[in-house]
C-alpha positions in Angstrom: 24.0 -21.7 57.0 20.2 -20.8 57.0 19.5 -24.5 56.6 22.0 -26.1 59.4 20.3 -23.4 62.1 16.9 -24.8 61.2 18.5 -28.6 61.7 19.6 -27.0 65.1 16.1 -26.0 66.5 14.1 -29.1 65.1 17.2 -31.4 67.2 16.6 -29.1 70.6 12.9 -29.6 70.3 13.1 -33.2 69.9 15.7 -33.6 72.7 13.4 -31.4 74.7 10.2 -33.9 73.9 12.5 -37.1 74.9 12.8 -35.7 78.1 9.5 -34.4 79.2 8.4 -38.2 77.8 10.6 -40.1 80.2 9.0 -38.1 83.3 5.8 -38.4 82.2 6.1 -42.4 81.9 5.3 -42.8 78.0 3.8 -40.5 74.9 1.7 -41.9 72.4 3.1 -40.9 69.4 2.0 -41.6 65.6 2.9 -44.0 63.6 2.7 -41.4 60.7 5.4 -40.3 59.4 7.0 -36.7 59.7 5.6 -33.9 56.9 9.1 -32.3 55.2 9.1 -29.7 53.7 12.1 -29.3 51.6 11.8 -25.3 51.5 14.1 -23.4 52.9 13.6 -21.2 55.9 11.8 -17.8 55.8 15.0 -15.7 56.2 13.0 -13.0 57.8 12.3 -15.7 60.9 14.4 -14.8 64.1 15.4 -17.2 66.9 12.9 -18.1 69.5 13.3 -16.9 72.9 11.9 -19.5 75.0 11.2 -23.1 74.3 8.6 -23.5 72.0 4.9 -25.1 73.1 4.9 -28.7 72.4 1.2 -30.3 72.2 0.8 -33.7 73.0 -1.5 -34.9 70.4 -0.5 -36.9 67.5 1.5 -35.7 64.8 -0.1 -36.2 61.3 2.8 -37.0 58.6 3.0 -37.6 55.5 6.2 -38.0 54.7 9.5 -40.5 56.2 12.2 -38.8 58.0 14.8 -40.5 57.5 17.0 -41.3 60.9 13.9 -40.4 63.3 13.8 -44.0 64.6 9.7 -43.9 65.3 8.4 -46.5 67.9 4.9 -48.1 68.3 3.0 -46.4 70.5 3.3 -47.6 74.4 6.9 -47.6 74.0 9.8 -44.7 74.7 10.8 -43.4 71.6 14.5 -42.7 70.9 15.5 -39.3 68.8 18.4 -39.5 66.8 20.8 -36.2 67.0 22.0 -37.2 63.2 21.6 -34.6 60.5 18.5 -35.3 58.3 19.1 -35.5 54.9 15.9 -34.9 52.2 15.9 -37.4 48.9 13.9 -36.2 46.5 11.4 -39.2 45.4 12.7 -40.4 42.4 10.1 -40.8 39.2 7.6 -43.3 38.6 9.3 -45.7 35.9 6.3 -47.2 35.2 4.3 -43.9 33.8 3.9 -44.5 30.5 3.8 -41.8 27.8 0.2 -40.5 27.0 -1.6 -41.9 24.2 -2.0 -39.8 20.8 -5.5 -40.8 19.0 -5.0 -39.9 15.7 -8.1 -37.7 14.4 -10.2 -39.5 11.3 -9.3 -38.1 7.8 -12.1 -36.4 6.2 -12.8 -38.2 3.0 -11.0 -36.2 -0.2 -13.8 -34.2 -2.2 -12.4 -33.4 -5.7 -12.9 -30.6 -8.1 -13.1 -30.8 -11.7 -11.5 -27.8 -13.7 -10.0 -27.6 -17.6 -5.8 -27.8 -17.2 -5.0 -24.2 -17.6 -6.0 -23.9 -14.1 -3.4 -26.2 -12.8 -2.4 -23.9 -10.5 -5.5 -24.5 -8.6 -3.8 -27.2 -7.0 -1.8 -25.2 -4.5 -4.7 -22.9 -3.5 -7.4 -25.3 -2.5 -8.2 -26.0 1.0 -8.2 -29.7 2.3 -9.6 -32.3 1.7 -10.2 -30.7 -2.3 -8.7 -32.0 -4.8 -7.8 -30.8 -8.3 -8.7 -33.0 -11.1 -7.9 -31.9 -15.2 -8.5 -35.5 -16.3 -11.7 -34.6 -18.0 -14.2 -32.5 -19.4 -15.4 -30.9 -15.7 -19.1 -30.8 -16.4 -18.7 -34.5 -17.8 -17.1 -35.3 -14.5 -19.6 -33.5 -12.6 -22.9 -35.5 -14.2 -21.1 -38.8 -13.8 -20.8 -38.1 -10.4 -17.1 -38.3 -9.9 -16.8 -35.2 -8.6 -17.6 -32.9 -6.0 -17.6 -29.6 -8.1 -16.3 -28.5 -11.2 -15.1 -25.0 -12.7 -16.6 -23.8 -15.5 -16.1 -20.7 -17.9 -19.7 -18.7 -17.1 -21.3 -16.9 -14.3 -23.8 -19.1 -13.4 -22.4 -20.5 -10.7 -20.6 -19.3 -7.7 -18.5 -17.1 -9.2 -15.0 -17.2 -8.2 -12.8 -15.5 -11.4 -14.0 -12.4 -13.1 -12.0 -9.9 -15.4 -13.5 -7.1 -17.8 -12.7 -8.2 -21.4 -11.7 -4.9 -23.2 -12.2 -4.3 -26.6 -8.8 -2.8 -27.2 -7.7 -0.8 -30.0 -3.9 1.5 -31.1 -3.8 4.2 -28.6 -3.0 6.4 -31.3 -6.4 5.7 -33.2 -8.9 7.9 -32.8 -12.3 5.9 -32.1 -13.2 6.5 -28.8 -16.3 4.1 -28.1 -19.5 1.9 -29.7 -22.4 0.7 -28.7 -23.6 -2.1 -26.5 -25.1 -3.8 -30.3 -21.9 -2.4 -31.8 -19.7 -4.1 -29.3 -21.2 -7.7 -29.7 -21.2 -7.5 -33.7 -17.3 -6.5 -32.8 -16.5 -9.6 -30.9 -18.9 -12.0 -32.7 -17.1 -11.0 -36.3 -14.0 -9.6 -34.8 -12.2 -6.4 -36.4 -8.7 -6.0 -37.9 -8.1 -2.8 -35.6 -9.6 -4.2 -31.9 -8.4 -7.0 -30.1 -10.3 -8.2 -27.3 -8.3 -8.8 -23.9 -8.5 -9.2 -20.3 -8.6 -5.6 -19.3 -5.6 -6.5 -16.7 -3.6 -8.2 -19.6 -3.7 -5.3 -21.9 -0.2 -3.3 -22.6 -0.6 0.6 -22.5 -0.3 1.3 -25.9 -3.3 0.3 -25.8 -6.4 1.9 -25.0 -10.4 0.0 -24.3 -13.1 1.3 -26.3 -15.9 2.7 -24.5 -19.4 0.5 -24.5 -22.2 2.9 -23.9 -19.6 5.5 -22.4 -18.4 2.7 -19.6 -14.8 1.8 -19.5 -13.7 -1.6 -18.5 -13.0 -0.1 -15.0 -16.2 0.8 -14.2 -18.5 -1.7 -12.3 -21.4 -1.4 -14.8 -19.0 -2.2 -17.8 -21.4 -5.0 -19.7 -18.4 -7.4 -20.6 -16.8 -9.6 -18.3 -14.9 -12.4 -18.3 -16.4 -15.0 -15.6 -15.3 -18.7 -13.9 -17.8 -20.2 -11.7 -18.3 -23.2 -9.1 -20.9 -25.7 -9.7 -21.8 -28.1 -7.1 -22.9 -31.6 -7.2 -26.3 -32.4 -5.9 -26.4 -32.0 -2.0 -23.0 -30.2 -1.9 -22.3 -26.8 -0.5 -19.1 -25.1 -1.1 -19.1 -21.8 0.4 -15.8 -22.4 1.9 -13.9 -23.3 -1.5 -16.1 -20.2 -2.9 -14.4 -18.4 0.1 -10.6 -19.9 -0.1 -10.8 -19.4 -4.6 -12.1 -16.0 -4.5 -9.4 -14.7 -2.0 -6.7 -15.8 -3.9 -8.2 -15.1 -7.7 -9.5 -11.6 -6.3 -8.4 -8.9 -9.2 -5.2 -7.2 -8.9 -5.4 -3.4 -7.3 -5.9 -0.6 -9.3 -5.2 3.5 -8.8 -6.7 5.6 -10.7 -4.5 8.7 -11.4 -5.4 12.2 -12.7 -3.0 14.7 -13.9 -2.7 18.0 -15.2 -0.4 20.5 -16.3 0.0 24.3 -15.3 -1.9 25.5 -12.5 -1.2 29.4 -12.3 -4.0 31.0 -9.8 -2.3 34.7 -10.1 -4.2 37.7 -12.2 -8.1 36.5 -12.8 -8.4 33.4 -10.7 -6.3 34.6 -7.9 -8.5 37.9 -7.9 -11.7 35.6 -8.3 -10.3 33.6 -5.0 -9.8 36.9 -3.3 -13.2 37.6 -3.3 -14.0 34.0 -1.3 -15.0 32.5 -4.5 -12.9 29.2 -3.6 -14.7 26.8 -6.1 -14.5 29.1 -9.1 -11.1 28.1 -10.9 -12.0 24.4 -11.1 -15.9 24.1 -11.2 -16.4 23.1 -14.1 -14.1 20.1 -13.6 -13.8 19.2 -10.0 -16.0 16.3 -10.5 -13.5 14.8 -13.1 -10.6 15.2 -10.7 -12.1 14.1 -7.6 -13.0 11.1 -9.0 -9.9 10.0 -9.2 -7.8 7.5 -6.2 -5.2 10.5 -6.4 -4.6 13.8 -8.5 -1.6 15.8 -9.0 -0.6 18.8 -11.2 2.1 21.4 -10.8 1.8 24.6 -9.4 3.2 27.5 -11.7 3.4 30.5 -9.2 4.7 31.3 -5.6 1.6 31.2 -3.3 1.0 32.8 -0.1 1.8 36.6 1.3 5.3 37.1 2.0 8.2 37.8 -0.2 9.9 39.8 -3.1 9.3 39.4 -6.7 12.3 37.8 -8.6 13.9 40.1 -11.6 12.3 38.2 -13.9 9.6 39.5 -16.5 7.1 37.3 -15.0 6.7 36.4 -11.5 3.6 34.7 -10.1 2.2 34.7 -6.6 -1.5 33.0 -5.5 -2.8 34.2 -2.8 -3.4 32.0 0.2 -6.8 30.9 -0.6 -5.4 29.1 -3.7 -4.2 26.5 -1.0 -7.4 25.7 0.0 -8.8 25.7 -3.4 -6.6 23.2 -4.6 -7.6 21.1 -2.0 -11.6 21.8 -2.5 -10.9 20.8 -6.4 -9.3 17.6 -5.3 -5.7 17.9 -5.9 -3.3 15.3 -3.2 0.1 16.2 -4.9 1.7 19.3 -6.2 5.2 19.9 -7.9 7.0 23.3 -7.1 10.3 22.4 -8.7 9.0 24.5 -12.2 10.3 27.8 -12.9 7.9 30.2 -11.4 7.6 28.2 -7.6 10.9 30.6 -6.2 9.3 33.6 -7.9 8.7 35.7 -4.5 11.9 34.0 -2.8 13.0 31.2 -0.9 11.2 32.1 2.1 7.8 32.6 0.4 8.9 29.0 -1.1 8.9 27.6 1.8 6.0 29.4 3.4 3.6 27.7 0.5 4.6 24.0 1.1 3.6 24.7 4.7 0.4 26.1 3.1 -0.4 23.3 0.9 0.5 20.5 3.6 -1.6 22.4 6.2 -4.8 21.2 3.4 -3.7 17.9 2.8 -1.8 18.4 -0.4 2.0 16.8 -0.6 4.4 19.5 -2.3 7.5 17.6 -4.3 10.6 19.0 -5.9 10.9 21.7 -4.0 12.3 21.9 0.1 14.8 23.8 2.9 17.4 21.7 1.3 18.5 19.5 -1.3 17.5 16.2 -0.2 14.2 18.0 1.4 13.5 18.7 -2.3 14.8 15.4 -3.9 13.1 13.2 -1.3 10.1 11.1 -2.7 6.4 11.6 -1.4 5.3 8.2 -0.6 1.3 7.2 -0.3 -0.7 3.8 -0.4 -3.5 3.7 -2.3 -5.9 0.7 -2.8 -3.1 -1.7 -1.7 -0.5 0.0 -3.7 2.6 2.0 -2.7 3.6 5.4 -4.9 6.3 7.2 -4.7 6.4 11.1 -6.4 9.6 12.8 -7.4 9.7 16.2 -9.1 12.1 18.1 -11.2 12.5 21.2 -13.3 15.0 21.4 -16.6 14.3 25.1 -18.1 16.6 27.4 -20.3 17.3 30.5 -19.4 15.2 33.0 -19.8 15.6 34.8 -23.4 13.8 38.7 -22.2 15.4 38.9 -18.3 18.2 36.2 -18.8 17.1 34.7 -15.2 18.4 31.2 -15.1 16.2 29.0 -13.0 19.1 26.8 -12.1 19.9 29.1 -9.7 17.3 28.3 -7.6 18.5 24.7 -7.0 18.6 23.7 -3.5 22.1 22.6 -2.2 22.9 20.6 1.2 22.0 24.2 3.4 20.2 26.3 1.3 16.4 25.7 0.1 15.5 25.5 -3.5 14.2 23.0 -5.9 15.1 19.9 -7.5 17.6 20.2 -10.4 16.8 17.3 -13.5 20.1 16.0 -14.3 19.8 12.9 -15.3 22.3 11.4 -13.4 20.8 12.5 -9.6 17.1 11.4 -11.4 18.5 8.1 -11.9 19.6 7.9 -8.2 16.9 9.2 -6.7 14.6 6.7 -8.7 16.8 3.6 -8.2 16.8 4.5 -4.0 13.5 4.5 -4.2 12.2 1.9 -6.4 12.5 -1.0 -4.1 10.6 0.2 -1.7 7.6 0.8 -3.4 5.0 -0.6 -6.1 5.2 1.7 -8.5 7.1 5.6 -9.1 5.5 8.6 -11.2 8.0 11.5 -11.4 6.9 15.1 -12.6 9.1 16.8 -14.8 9.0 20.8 -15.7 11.0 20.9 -19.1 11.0 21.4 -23.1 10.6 25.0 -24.5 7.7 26.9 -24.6 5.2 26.4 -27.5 7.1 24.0 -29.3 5.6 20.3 -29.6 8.8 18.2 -29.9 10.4 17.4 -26.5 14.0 19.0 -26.0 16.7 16.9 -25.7 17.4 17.6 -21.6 13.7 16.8 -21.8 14.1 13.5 -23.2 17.3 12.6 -21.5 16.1 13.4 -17.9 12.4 11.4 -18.6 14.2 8.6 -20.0 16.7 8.6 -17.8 14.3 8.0 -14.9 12.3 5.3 -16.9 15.7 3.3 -17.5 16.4 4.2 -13.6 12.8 2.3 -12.8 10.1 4.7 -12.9 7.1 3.9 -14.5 5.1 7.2 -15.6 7.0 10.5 -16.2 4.2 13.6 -16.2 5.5 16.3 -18.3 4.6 20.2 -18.5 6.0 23.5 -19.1 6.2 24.2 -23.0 2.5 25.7 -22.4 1.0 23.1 -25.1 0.2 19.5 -25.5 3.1 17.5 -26.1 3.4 14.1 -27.7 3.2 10.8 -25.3 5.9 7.7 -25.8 6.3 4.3 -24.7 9.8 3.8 -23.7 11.2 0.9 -22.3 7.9 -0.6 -20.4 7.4 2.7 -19.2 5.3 6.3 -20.4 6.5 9.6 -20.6 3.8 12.0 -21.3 6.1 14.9 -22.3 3.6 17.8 -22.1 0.2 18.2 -20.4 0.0 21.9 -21.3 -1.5 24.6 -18.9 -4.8 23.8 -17.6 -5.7 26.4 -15.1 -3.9 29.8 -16.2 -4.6 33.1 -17.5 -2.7 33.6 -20.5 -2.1 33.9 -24.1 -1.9 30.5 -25.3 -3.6 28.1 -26.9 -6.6 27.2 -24.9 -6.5 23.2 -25.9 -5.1 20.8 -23.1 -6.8 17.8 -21.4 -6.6 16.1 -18.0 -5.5 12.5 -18.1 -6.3 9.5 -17.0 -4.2 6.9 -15.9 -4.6 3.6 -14.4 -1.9 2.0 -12.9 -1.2 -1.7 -11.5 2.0 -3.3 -9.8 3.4 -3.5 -13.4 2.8 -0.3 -14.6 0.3 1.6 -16.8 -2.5 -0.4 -17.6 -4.2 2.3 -19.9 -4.2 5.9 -20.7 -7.1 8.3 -21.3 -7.0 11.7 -22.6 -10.7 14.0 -21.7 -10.2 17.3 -23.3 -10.4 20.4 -22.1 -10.5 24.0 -23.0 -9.1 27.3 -21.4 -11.6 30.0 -21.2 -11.2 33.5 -20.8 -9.8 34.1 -17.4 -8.3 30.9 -16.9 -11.1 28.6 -16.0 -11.3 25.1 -17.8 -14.0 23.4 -19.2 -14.7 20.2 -20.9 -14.7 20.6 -24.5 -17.1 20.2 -26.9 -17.0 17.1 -29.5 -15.7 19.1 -32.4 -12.8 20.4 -29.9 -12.4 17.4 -28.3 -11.8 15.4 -31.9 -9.3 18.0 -33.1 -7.2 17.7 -29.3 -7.4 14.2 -29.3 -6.1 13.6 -33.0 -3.4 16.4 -32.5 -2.0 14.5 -29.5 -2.3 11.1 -31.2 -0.3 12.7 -34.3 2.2 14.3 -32.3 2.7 10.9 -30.2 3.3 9.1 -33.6 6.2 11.5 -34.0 8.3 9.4 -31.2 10.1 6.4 -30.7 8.8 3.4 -29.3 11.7 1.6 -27.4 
């Protein structure tokens, strides 16, 4: 409709222009064609009023109406009243598509290397080459190649790997010297094996060379591949392309300890403002670490009413901010002595711990509050922490910790029966790198696991977890390898005020996306009062050897 009323005005003005021509005599009109415009009308226009102001000069067109018969100029020109119809001007058939100019190929450059590095071949950036025809540095003086890789650091390095002098984890030789070290790989030794510090299984630990473990960046022995470039050639983009994909694979550096109970001495000692006292002689040791968790042995906070039991521990609230000072990211409540001053006091320490940065496990307002994993990237890997406790009953008050188990609407802690460990641990495991689960069981001052204890640590290792961090019984415990895996049944108290033996030890760990890589065991002694300290040689032989012994003891599966 819009379009047909526009028809209707263009027809009256031309009707209107044929008439006014025939009284003036003649119109010069152009010889140019009309300009069309196939748009439609503005709807917003409204009908003219009056007769629209024609001028008299020439028309520039640039495009044919068809039906306006146009005349010559001189002559009268006759308007057609039929409908004007708009064709669309059809495409040019002789446009011809445009031309692609292929780009010149660079000229293939080609790299020498021996044929365990076949894989090479996928990783190299064009135009390289792989070659494993030959001896590379053959190649390379004859000039048929561009580069070659060779096994030393002389070059552009691209490959490099500590090469660990690895010895039983059970044997009790702890490091050698820098001279000592080469007369061990130039002779060898029926005890050490050297390996790629990345390739070495976790019963297994790396001697020390001049106190330096294969993880530290000083560590004198390394494994090395190199570029070498023919004359005139540069290759710091292969350097770039090789070393991104051969980069080493990430490693976290865990730290763990057992008890932590900041009641009686310590908790007066943080009382008193003295927040770095319970750990100074050992904070460096565990904030060195990529992460650092132990479990906390008390209630902590202000609020709440001590359990019927014969020994219930509270920290005051400074311990939070202690634990944090020392350099502690992850705590497990689910023990027997975390619900000591109630559920509410409970809860009122996780928000307390979280409020300094420190993740509480195995404990929460419900049951899958305290069965739900922590989960925390750390140089490129992703760890997940679960928690549980598996205690007898009490033999003095006959308080049975089990009761304190969280349910679907009550707050409590995280029960180890196997079974729900296995669940929890297979939910998790695909969605993370790697899964370290604390576990509160055994019986006090007795060095051979329990059988709950055993069940609910393998249970999770045969569910996918790869480190179980054991504690309650007080006293070191043994450590097994089970199944790819490494339950480390008893770390002992480490900072606690009580009548136990004072030998424990933090631990080491250092984990990759397999697994364990190694285990290391730094001794450590209880003083008076609760506050640890590094032991001296004599004590740290005799703590070593007993948990070597004791580790003997298990099963390897």
């Amino acid at each position: 409709m819009r379009h047909e009323r526009g028809r209707s005005w263009l027809l009256l003005g031309l009707l209107w222009l044929a008439v006014a021509c025939r009284g003036a005599g003649s119109l010069a009109v152009s010889s140019e064609p009309f300009a069309i415009s196939t748009q439609p009308p503005d709807v917003s226009l409204q009908a003219p009023t009056s007769w629209p102001t024609v001028s008299t000069e020439p028309v520039a067109t640039n495009t044919q109406v068809p039906g306006a018969n146009l005349q010559p100029p001189g002559s009268t020109p006759t308007v057609s009243v039929e409908p004007l119809t708009i064709s669309p001007q059809p495409p040019d058939a002789n446009l011809q598509p445009p031309i692609s100019i292929p780009l010149p190929t660079p000229a293939p450059l080609f790299l020498a290397a021996p044929p365990q590095w076949q894989a090479l071949a996928a990783l190299l950036p064009l135009p390289w080459t792989l070659r494993l025809d030959g001896a590379p540095e053959t190649l390379l003086e004859a000039g048929e190649v561009d580069a070659a890789l060779r096994p030393d650091a002389s070059g552009t390095v691209v490959w490099q790997r500590p090469l660990a002098l690895t010895i039983p984890f059970s044997l009790d030789w702890q490091e050698v010297t820098m001279e000592r070290a080469q007369t061990l790989l130039a002779d060898g030794h029926g005890l050490m094996l050297p390996l790629p510090w990345d390739e070495m299984p976790a019963d297994r630990r790396a001697l020390r060379v001049n106190g330096r473990s294969p993880a530290n960046p000083a560590y004198p022995f390394q494994l090395s591949w190199s570029l070498h470039a023919a004359p005139g050639r540069t290759l710091d983009e292969l350097a770039a392309a090789l070393q991104a994909h051969l980069a080493p694979a990430p490693v976290v550096q865990l730290t763990a300890v057992g008890d932590l109970m900041l009641d009686r001495a310590l908790g007066w000692q943080l009382r008193q403002g003295n927040l770095e006292y319970p750990f100074a002689r050992v904070a460096d040791l565990l904030q060195a670490a990529d992460i650092t968790i132990g479990n906390l042995e008390s209630a902590l906070g202000d609020v709440g009413e001590a359990a019927p039991k014969r020994y219930p521990f509270r920290a005051p609230p400074e311990a939070a901010p202690a634990l944090a000072l020392a350099g502690f990211d992850v705590l497990s409540l689910a023990n027997n002595h975390a619900g000591d001053y109630g559920m509410e006091a409970l809860l009122h320490g996780m928000e307390l711990l979280r409020a300094v940065g420190i993740a509480p496990i195995g404990a929460g307002a419900n049951a899958a509050e305290a069965r739900a994993p922590f989960i925390t990237s750390v140089n490129g890997l992703t760890l997940a922490f679960l928690a549980y406790v598996h205690v007898p009953v009490e033999a003095l008050s006959h308080f049975d910790t089990a009761s304190w188990t969280a349910t679907a609407v009550s707050p409590g802690l995280a029960w180890a029966d196997p079974e729900q460990i296995g669940a929890d641990v297979t939910t998790v495991a695909p969605l993370v790198d790697l899964v370290i689960v604390s576990l509160h069981s055994g019986y006090e001052y007795v060095e051979a696991p329990s059988p709950p204890q055993m069940a609910a640590a393998q249970a999770a290792i045969d569910a996918g977890a790869h480190l179980v961090l054991g504690h309650h019984a007080h006293i070191l415990q043994g450590i097994q390898f089970y199944k790819g895996g490494v339950i480390v049944y008893g770390l002992g108290n480490f900072a606690f005020e009580i009548d136990g033996p004072p030998e424990t030890a933090i631990l080491n760990v250092w984990l990759d996306a397999n697994g364990v890589r190694e285990l290391e065991l730094i001794p450590v002694i209880i003083q008076f009062g609760g506050q640890p300290r590094l032991a001296d040689p004599a004590e740290a032989g005799l703590i070593r050897q007993r948990v070597y012994y004791l580790s003997t003891l298990l099963p390897r599966q």
